[in-house]
C-alpha positions in Angstrom: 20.0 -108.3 -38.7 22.6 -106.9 -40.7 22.0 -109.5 -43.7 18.2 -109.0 -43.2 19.4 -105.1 -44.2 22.0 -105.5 -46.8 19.6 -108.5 -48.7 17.2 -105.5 -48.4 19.2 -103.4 -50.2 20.0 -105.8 -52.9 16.5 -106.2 -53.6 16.1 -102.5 -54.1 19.0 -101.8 -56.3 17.4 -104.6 -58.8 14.2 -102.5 -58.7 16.3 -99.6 -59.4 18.7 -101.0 -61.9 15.4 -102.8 -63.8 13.5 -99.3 -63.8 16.7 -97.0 -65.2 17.2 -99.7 -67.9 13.8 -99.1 -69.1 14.9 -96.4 -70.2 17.8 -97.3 -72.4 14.9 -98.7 -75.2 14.0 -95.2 -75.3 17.5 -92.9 -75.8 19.0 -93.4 -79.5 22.1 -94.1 -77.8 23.1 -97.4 -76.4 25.3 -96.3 -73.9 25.1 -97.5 -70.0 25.4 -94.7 -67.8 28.6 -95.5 -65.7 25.9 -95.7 -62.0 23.9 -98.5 -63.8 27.0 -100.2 -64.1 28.5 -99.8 -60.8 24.7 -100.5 -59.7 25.1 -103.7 -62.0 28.4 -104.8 -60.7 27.5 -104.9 -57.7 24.9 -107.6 -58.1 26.9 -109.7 -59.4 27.5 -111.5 -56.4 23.4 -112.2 -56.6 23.2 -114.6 -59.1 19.5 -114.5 -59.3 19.2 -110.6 -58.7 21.8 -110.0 -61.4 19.8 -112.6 -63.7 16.5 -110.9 -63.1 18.3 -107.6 -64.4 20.4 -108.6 -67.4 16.8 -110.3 -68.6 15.3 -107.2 -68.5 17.9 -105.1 -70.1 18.2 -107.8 -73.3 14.0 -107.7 -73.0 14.4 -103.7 -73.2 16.8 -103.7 -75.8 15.5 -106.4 -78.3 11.8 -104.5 -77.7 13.7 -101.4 -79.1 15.7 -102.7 -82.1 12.4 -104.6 -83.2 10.7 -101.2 -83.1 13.5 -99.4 -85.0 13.3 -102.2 -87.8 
């Protein structure tokens, strides 16, 4: 039950992490904010969670380099 609840939680914090680093394509500055790397970190251990979430932060930040070019 416990792993039911903690793979739960996983799948929530790579909602989370993929929604807040929309939002890095928008601010001029590329810095991380240090809770969407402590958010990060922590799915490292989920290969395919962490995947799904670096993807999208390269996605958001090509899509906003193209745009400034």
């Amino acid at each position: 039950m416990m792993s039911g609840y903690q793979e739960t939680a996983f799948e929530r914090l790579c909602r989370w992490v993929q929604e807040n680093s929309r939002d890095l394509g928008d601010a001029d500055s590329q810095e991380v904010s240090p809770m969407l790397r402590r958010a990060a970190a922590a799915l490292r251990d989920r290969q395919v969670l962490f995947k799904y979430c670096a993807e999208e932060v390269a996605n958001t930040r090509h899509n906003a380099l193209f745009r400034r070019f």
